[in-house]
C-alpha positions as CSV (number, residue, x, y, z in Angstrom):
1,X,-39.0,-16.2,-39.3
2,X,-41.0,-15.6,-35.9
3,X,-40.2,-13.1,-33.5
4,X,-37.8,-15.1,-31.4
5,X,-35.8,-16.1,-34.3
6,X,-35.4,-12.9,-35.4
7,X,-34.3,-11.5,-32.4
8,X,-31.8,-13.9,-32.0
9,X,-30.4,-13.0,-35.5
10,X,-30.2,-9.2,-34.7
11,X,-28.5,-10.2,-31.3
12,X,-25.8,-12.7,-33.5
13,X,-25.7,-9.4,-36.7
14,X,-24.5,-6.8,-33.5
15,X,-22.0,-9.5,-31.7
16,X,-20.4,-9.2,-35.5
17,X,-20.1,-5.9,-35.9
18,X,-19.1,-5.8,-32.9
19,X,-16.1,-7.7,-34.4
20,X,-15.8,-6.4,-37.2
21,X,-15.8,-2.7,-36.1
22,X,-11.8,-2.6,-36.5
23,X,-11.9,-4.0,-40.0
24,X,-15.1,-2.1,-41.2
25,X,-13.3,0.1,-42.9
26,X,-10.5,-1.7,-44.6
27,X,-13.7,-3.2,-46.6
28,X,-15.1,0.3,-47.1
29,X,-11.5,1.3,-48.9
30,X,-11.2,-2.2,-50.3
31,X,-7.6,-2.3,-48.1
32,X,-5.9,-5.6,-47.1
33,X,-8.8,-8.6,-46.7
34,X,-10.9,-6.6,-49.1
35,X,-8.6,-5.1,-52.2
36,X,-9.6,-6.3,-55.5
37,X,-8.6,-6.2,-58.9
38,X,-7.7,-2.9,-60.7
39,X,-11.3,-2.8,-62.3
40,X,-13.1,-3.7,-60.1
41,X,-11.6,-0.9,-58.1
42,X,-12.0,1.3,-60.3
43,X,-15.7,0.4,-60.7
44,X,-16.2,0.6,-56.9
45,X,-14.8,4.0,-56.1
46,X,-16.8,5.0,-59.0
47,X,-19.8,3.9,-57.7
48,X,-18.7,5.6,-54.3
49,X,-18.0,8.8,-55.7
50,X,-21.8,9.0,-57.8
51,X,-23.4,8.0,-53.8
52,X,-21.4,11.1,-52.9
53,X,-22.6,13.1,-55.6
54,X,-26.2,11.8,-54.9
55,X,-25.9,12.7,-51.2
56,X,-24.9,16.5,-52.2
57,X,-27.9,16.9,-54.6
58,X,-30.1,15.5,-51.6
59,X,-28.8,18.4,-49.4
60,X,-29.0,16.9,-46.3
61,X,-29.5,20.5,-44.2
62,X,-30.9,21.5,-40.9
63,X,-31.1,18.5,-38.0
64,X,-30.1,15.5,-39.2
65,X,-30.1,11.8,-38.0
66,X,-28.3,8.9,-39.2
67,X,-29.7,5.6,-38.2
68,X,-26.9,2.6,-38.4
69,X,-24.0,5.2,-38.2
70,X,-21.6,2.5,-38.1
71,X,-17.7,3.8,-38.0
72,X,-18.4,7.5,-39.9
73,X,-18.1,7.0,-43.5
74,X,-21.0,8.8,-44.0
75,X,-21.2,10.8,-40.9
76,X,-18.3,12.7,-42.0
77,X,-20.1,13.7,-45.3
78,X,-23.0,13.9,-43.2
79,X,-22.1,17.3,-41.4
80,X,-20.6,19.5,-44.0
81,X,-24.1,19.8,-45.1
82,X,-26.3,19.3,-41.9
83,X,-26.4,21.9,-38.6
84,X,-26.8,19.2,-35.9
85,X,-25.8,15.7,-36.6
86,X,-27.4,12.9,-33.9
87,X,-25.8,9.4,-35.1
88,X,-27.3,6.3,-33.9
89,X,-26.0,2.7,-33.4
90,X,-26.4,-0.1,-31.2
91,X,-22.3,-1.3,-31.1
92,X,-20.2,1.0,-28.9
93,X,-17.4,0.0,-31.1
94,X,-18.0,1.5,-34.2
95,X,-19.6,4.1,-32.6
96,X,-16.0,5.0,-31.3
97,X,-14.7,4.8,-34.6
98,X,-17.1,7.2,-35.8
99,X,-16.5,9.6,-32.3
100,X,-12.6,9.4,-33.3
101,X,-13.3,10.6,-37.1
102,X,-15.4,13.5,-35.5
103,X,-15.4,14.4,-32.2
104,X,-17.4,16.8,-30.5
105,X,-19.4,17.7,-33.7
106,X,-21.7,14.9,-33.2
107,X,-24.2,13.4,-30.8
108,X,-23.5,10.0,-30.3
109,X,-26.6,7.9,-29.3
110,X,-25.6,4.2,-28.3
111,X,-28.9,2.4,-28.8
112,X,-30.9,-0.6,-30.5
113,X,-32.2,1.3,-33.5
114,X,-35.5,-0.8,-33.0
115,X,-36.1,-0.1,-29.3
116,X,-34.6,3.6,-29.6
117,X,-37.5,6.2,-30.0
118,X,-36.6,9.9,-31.3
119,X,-36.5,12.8,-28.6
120,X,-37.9,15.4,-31.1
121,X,-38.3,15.8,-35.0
122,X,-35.5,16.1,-37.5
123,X,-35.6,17.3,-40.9
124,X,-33.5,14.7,-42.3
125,X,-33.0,11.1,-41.7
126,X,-30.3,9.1,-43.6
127,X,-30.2,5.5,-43.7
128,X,-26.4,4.5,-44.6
129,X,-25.9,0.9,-45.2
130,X,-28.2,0.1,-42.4
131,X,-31.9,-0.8,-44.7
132,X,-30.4,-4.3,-45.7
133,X,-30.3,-4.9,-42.0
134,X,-33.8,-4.6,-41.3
135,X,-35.6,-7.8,-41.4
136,X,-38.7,-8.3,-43.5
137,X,-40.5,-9.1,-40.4
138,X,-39.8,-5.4,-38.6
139,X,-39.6,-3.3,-41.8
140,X,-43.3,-1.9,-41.7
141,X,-42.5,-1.3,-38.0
142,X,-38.7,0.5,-39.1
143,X,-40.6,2.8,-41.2
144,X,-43.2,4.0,-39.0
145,X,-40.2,4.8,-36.2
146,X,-38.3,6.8,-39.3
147,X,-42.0,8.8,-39.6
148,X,-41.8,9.5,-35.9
149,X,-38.5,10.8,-36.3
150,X,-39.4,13.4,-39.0
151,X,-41.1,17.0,-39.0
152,X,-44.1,17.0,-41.6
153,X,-42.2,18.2,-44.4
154,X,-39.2,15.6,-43.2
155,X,-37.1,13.5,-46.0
156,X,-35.1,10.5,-45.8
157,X,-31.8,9.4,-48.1
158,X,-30.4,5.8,-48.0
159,X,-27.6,4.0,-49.8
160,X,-27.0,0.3,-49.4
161,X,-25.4,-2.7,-51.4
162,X,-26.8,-4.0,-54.4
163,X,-25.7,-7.9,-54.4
164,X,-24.0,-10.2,-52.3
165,X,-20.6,-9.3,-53.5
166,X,-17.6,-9.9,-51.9
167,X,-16.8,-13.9,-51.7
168,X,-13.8,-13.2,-49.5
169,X,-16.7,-12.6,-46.7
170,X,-19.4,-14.1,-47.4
171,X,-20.0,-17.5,-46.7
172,X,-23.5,-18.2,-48.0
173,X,-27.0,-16.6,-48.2
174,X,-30.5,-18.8,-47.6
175,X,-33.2,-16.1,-47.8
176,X,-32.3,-13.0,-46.2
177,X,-29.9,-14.1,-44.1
178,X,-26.0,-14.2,-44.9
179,X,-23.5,-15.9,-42.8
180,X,-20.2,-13.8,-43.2
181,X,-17.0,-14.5,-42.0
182,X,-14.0,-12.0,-40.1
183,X,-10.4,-12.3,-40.7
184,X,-9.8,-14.5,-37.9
185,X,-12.0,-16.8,-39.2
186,X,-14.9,-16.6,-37.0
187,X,-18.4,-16.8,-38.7
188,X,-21.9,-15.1,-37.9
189,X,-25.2,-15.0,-39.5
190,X,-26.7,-11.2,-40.1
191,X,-29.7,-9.9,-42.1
192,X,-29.4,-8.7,-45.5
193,X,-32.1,-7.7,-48.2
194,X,-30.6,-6.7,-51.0
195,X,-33.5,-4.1,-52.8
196,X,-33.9,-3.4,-56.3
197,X,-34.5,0.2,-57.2
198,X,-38.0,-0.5,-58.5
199,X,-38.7,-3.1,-55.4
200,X,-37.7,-0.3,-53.0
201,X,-39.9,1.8,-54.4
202,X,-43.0,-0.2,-54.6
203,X,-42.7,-1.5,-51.2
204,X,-42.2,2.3,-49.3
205,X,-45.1,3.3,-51.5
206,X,-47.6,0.3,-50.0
207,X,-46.0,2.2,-46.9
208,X,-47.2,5.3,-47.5
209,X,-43.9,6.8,-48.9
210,X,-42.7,8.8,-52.3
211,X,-39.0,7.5,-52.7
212,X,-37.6,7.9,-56.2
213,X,-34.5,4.9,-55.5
214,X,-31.8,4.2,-58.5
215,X,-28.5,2.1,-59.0
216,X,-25.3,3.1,-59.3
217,X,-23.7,2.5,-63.0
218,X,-21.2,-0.3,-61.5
219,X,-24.3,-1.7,-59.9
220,X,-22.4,-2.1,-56.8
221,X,-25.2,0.2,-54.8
222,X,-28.6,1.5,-54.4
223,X,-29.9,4.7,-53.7
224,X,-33.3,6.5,-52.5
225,X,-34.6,9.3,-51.3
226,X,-37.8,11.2,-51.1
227,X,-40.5,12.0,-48.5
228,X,-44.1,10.9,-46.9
229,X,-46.3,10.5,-49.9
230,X,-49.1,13.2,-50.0
């Protein structure tokens, strides 16, 4: 895609979650829209629950940002571990989501994640749900604003989908873009890569990164986390 194109996608991805914000979450706890089957349930919350137990053996401490914070499902893991929490996300509505969840414990930042620039260094970054949504064309350009954003000895954790999943909203995928629908029928096109542990890996380390990334046992999710390389 050229630039305009892709700019034009990014505008259409945060127009839907802009209307997605108040069902976001029913597809994070697989309620209404979203339930499915007993095992595949189980298998999800599974999967969910070895994320969380990656995310405590990552320790996020000290100043943390959270690019894509999206409505607080990992912000509110987020700061049991962290001393300062800055979340970051371009749609005021989920960002209200996560400010309801919260509250005063966070500093909200209501900005395009690819215009935004970082007021100082932070030890952590964490990237939850929001890598898939960085376009091939802007990823070298992604990474270089999460270097900014670190100290010297800074690391980074994400978690992100696997597949496509979920029929009952997605309409169809041509390259890495996915046209998903809302309850009410409506229909945009976002961005989303979906990385393979070893793919992830290979492609931070052309980067200049050392990220160690896995898969959950479910294969419902990714995982990474490491530092600059060297």
């Amino acid at each position: 895609m050229d630039e305009p194109s892709v700019e034009r996608l990014l505008s259409e991805q945060r127009r839907y979650y802009s209307a997605r914000a108040p069902e976001y979450d029913d597809w994070w706890f697989r309620r209404g829209r979203y339930h499915l089957d007993a095992e595949s349930r189980a298998g999800w919350f599974a999967d969910v629950a070895e994320l969380e137990s990656e995310l405590e053996r990552f320790d996020p401490r000290g100043d943390v940002l959270e690019l894509g914070a999206g409505t607080g499902n990992w912000t509110r893991h987020i700061v049991r571990y962290a001393d300062r929490v800055t979340a970051v996300d371009a749609v005021p509505e989920v960002l209200e989501l996560n400010r309801a969840k919260l509250g005063a414990v966070v500093d909200y930042v209501l900005a395009d994640v690819f215009d935004w620039e970082p007021p100082r260094a932070f030890d952590v970054c964490f990237l939850g749900f929001w890598l898939s949504h960085v376009p091939s064309r802007r990823f070298d350009s992604f990474w270089k604003l999460v270097d900014r954003a670190l100290k010297p000895d800074g690391r980074v954790f994400l978690a992100d989908n696997a597949n496509l999943g979920d029929p009952l909203h997605m309409v169809s995928a041509r390259g890495e873009v996915v046209r998903r629908s809302l309850s009410d029928g409506r229909e945009f096109d976002i961005v989303k890569r979906f990385w393979e542990p070893a793919a992830l890996e290979r492609e931070l380390a052309a980067l200049g990164w050392d990220v160690t990334a896995g898969a959950t046992a479910n294969a419902n999710f990714v995982f990474a986390s490491g530092r600059r390389a060297g």
